[in-house]
DORO-42706 format. One record per residue (C-alpha): x, y, z. Coordinates in nm, 2 decimals, padded with zeros to 4 digits. Layout:
BEGIN
<rec><X>X</X><Y>Y</Y><Z>Z</Z></rec>
...
This chain:
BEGIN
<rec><X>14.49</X><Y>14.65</Y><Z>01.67</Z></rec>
<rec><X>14.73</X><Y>14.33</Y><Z>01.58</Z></rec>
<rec><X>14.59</X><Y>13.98</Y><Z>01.57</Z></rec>
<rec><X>14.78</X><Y>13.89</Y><Z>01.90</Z></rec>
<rec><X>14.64</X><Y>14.16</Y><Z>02.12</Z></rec>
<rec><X>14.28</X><Y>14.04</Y><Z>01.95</Z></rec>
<rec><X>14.38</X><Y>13.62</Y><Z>02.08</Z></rec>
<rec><X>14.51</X><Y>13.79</Y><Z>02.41</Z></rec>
<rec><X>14.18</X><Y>13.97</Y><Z>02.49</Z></rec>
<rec><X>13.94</X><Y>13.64</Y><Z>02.41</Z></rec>
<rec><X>14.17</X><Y>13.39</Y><Z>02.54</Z></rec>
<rec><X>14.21</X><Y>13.61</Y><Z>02.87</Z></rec>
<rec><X>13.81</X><Y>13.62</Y><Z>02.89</Z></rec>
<rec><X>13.76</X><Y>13.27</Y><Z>02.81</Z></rec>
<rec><X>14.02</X><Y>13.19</Y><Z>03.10</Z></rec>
<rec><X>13.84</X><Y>13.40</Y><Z>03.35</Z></rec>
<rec><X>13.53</X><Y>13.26</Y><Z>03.30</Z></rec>
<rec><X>13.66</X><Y>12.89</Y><Z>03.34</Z></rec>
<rec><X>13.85</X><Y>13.01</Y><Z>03.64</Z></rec>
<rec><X>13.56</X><Y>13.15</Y><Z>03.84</Z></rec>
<rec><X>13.33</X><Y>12.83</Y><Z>03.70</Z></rec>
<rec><X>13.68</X><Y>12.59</Y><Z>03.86</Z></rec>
<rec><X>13.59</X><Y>12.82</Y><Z>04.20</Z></rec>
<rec><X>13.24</X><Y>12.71</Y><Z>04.16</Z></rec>
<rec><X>13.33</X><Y>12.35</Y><Z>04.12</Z></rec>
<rec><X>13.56</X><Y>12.29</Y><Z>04.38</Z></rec>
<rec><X>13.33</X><Y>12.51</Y><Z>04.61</Z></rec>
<rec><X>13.06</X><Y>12.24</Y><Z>04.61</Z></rec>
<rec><X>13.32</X><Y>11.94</Y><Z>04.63</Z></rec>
<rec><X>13.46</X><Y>12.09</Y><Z>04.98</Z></rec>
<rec><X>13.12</X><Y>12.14</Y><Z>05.10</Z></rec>
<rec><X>12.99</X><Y>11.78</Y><Z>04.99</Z></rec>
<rec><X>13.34</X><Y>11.69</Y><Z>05.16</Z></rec>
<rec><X>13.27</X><Y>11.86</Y><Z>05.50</Z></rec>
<rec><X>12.90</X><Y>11.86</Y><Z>05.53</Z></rec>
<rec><X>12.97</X><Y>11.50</Y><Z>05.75</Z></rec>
<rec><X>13.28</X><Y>11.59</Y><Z>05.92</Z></rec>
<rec><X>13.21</X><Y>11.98</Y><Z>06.06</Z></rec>
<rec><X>13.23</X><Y>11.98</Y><Z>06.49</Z></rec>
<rec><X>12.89</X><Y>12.13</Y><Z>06.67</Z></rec>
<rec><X>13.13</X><Y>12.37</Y><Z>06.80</Z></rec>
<rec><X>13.22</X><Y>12.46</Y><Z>06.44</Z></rec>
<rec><X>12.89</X><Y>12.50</Y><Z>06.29</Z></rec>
<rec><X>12.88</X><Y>12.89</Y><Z>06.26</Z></rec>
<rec><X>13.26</X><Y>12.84</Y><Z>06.07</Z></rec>
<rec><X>13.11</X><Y>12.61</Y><Z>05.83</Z></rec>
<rec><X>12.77</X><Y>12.75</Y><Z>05.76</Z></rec>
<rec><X>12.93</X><Y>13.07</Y><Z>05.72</Z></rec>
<rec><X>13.16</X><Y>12.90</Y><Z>05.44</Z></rec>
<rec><X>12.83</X><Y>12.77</Y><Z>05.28</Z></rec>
<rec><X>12.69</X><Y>13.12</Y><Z>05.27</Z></rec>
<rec><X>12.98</X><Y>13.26</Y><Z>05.12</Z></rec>
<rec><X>12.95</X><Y>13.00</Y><Z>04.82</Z></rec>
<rec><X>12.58</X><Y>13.09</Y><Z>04.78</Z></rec>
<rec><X>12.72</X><Y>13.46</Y><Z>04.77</Z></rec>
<rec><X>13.02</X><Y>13.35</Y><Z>04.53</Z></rec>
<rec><X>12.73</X><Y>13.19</Y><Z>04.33</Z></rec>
<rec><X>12.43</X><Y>13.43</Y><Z>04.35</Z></rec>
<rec><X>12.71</X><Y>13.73</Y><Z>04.26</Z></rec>
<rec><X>12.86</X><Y>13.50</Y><Z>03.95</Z></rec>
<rec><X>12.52</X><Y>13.48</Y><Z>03.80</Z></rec>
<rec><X>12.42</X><Y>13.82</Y><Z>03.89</Z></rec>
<rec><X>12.70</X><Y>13.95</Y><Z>03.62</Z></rec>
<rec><X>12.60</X><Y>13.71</Y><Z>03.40</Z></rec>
<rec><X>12.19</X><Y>13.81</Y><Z>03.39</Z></rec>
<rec><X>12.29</X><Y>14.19</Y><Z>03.41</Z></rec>
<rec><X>12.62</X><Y>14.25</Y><Z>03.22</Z></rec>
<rec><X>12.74</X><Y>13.94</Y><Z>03.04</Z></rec>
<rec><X>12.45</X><Y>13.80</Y><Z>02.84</Z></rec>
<rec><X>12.29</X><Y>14.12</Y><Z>02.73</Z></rec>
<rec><X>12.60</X><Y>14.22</Y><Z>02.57</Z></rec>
<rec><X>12.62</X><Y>13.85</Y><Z>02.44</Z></rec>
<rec><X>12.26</X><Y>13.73</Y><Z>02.32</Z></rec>
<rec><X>12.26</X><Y>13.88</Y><Z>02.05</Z></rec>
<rec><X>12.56</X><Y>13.72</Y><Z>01.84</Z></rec>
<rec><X>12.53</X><Y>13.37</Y><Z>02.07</Z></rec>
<rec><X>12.23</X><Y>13.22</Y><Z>02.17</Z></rec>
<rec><X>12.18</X><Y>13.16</Y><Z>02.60</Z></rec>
<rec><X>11.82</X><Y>13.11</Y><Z>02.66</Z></rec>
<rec><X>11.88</X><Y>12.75</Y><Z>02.77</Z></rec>
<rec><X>12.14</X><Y>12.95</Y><Z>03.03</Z></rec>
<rec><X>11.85</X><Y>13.18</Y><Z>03.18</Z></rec>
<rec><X>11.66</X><Y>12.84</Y><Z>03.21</Z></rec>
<rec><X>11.89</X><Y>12.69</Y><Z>03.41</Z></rec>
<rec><X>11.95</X><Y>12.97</Y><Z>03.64</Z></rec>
<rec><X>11.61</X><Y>12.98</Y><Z>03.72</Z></rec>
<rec><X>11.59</X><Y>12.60</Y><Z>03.82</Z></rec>
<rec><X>11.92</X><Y>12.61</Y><Z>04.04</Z></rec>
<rec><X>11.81</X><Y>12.90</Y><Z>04.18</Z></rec>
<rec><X>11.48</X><Y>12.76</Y><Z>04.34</Z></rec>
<rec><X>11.78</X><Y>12.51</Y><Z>04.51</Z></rec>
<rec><X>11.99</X><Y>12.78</Y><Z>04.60</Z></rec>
<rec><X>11.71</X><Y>12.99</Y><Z>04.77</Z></rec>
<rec><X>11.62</X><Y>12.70</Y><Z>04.94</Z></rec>
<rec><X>11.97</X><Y>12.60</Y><Z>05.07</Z></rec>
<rec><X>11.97</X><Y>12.99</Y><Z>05.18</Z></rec>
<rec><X>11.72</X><Y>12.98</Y><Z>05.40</Z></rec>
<rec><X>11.83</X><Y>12.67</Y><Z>05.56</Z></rec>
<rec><X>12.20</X><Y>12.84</Y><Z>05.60</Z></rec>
<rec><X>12.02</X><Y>13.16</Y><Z>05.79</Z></rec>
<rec><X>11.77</X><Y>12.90</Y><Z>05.98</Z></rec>
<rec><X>12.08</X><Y>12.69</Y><Z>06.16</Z></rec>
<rec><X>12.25</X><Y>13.06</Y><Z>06.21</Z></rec>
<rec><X>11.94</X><Y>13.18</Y><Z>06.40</Z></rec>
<rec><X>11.99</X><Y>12.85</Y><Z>06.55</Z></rec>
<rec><X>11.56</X><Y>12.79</Y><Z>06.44</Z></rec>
<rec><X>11.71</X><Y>12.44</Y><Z>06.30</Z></rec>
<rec><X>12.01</X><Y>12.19</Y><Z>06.44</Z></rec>
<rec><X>12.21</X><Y>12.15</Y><Z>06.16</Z></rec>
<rec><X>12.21</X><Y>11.86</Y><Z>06.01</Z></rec>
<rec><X>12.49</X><Y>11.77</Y><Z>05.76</Z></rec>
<rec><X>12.26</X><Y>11.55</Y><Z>05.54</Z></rec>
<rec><X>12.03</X><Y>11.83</Y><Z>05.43</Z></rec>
<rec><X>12.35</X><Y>12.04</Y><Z>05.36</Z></rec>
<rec><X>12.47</X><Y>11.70</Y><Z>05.11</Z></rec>
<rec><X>12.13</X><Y>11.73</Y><Z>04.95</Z></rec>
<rec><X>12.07</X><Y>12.07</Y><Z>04.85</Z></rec>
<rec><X>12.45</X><Y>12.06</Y><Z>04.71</Z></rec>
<rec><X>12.38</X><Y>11.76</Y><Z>04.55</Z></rec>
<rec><X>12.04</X><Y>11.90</Y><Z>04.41</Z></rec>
<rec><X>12.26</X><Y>12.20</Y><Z>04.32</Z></rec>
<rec><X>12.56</X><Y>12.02</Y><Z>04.13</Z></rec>
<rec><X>12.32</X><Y>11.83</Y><Z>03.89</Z></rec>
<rec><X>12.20</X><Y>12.15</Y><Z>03.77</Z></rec>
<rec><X>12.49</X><Y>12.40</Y><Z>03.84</Z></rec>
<rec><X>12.81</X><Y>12.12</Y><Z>03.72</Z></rec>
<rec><X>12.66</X><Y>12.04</Y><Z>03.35</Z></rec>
<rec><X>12.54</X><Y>12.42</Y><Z>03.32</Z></rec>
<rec><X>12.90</X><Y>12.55</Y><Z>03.37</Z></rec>
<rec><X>13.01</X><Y>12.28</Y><Z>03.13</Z></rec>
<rec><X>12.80</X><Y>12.40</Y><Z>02.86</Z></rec>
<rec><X>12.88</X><Y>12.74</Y><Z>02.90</Z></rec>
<rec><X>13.25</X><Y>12.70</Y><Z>02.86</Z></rec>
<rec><X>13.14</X><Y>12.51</Y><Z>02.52</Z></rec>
<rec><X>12.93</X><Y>12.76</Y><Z>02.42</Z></rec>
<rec><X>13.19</X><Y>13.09</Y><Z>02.50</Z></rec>
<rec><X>13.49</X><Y>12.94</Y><Z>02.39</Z></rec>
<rec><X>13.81</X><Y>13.14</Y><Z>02.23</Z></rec>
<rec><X>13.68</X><Y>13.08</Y><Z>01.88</Z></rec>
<rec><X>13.31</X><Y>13.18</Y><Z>01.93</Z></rec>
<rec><X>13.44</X><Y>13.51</Y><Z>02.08</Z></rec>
<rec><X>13.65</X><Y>13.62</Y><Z>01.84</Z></rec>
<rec><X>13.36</X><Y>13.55</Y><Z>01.59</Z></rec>
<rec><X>13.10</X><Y>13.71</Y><Z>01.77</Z></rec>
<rec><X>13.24</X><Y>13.97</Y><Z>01.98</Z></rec>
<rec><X>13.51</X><Y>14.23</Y><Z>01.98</Z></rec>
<rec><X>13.78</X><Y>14.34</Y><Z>02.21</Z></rec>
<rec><X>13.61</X><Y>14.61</Y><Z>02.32</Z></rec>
<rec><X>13.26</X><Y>14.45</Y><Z>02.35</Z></rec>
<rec><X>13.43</X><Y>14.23</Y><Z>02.61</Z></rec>
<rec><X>13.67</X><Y>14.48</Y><Z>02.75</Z></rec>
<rec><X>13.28</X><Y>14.69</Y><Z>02.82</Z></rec>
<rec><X>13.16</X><Y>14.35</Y><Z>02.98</Z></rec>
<rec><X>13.46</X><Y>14.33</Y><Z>03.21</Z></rec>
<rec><X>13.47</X><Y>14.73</Y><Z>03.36</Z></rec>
<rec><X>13.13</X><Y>14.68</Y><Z>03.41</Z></rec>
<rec><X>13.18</X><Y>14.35</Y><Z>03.61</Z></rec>
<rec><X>13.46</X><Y>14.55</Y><Z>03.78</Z></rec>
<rec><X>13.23</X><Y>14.85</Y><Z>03.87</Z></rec>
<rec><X>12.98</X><Y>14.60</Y><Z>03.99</Z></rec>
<rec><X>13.20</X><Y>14.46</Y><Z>04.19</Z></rec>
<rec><X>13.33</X><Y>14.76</Y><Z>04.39</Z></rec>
<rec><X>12.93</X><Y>14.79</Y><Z>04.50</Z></rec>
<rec><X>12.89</X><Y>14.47</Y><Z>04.59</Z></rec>
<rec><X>13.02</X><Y>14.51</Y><Z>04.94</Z></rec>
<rec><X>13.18</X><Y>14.13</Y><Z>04.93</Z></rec>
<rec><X>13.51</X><Y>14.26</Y><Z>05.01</Z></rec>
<rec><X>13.55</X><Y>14.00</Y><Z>05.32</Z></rec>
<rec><X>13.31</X><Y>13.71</Y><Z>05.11</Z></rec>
<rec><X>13.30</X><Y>13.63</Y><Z>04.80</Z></rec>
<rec><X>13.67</X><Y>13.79</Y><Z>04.75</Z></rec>
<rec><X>13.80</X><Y>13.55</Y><Z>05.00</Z></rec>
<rec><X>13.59</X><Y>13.28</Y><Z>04.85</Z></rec>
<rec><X>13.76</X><Y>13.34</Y><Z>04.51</Z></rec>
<rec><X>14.07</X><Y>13.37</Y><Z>04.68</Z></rec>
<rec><X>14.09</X><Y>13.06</Y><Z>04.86</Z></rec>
<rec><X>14.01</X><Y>12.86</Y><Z>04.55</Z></rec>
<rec><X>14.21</X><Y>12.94</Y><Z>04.35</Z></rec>
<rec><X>14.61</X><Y>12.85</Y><Z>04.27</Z></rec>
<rec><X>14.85</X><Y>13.09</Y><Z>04.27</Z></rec>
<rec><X>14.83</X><Y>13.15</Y><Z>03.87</Z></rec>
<rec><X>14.47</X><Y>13.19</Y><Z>03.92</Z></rec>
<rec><X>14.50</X><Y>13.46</Y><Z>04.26</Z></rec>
<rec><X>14.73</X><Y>13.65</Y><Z>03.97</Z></rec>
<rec><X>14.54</X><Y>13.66</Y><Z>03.74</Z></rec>
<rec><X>14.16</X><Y>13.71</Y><Z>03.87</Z></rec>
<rec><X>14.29</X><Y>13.94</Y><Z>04.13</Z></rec>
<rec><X>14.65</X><Y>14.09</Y><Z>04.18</Z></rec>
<rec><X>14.75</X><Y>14.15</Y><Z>03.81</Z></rec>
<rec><X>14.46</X><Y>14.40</Y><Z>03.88</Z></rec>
<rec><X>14.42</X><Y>14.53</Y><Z>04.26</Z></rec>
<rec><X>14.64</X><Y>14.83</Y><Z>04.33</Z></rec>
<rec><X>14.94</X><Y>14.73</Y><Z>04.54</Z></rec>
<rec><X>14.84</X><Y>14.97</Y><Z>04.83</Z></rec>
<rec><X>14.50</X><Y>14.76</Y><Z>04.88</Z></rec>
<rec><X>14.70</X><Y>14.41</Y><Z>04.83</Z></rec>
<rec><X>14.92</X><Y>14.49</Y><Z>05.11</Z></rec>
<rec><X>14.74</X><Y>14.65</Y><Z>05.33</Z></rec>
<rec><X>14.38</X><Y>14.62</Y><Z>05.32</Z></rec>
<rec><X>14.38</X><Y>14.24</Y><Z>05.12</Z></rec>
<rec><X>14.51</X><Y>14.07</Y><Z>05.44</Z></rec>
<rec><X>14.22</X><Y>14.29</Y><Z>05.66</Z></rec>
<rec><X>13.95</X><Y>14.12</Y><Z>05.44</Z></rec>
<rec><X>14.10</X><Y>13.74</Y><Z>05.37</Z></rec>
<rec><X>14.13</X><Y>13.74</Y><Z>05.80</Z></rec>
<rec><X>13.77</X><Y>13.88</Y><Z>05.89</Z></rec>
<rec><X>13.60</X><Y>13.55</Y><Z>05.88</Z></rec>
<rec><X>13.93</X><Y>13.34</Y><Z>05.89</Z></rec>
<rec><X>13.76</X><Y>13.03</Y><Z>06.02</Z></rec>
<rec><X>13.52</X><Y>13.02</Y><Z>05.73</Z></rec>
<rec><X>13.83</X><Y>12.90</Y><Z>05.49</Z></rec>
<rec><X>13.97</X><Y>12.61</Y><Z>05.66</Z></rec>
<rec><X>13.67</X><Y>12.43</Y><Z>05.45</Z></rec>
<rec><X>13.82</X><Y>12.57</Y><Z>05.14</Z></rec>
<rec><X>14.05</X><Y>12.41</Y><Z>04.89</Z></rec>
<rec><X>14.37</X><Y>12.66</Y><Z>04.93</Z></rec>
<rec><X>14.36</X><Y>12.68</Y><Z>05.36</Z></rec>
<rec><X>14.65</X><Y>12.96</Y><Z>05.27</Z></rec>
<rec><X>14.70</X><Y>13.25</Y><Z>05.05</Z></rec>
């Protein structure tokens, strides 16, 4: 194994993980953006945008509790990530239940409840992503983990994926935040060219009113 394919494999982890934290980010700023501005007519577009970022967000940390810091905790130290998770997620369920309240139309939505629970959210979620991408940078990897420790982490990430059924979600989600360099390289450079073509556009247009709220409108 040569030292460049070694750099390759922890700088391309490293970049993955900032890209889906960047997703993350920008997620909350278009919601705290919208929350004020969204139609009554438009409500079910924009509360199913919200509920796609709690998917995005739930699913993120999912792979991180079940695949990524197992594999990890026992060359880096996360304990202060578990903790955080479980603060944000008391916000999170909370924000959920609101989201499937306005849906079953139990609630009128109101735009300032959306502002807080995202505001809530960032103070706990925006640091949090912060420290991870201190703590798993290119150097820690290469001296804690190997290229096929992390090559493990991500087939197991892709396995879980495949199960996850967010094919017309948290895929668009992703999608729709992220540049073109980033669509590459979180999701084409991998996706088999018959499923880009053909079912890709099938999944990105099932809730197609969701992603006007989104940072990249178009794919």
């Amino acid at each position: 194994m040569s030292e460049k394919t070694s750099v390759d494999a922890f700088e391309s982890f490293h970049k993955g993980v900032f890209l889906v934290h960047e997703t993350l980010r920008s997620g909350m700023d278009q919601i705290l953006e919208h929350a004020p501005k969204v139609s009554c007519s438009d409500v079910p577009n924009f509360i199913g945008y919200v509920k796609a970022f709690i998917a995005h967000l739930t699913t993120h940390h999912d792979h991180e509790e079940l695949i990524i810091f197992p594999a990890i905790k026992p060359k880096i130290p996360i304990d202060e990530f578990l903790e955080d998770h479980r603060k944000l997620n008391k916000v999170l369920n909370s924000l959920s239940d609101y989201t499937t309240q306005v849906t079953k139309k139990k609630v009128t939505y109101e735009s300032a409840k959306v502002v807080e629970f995202i505001t809530q959210l960032g103070d706990i979620v925006r640091p949090h992503l912060k420290h991870e991408e201190s703590v798993f940078t290119v150097e820690s990897l290469r001296e804690n983990m190997t290229k096929e420790e992390l090559e493990k982490i991500n087939n197991d990430i892709a396995d879980s994926i495949k199960k996850e059924g967010g094919a017309t979600t948290t895929l668009p989600f992703l999608l729709h935040h992220l540049d073109q360099e980033g669509r590459q390289f979180m999701v084409y450079d991998s996706m088999p060219k018959p499923v880009r073509v053909i079912l890709l556009p099938v999944f990105v247009n099932w809730h197609k009113g969701y992603w006007k709220y989104a940072k990249y409108q178009s794919l």
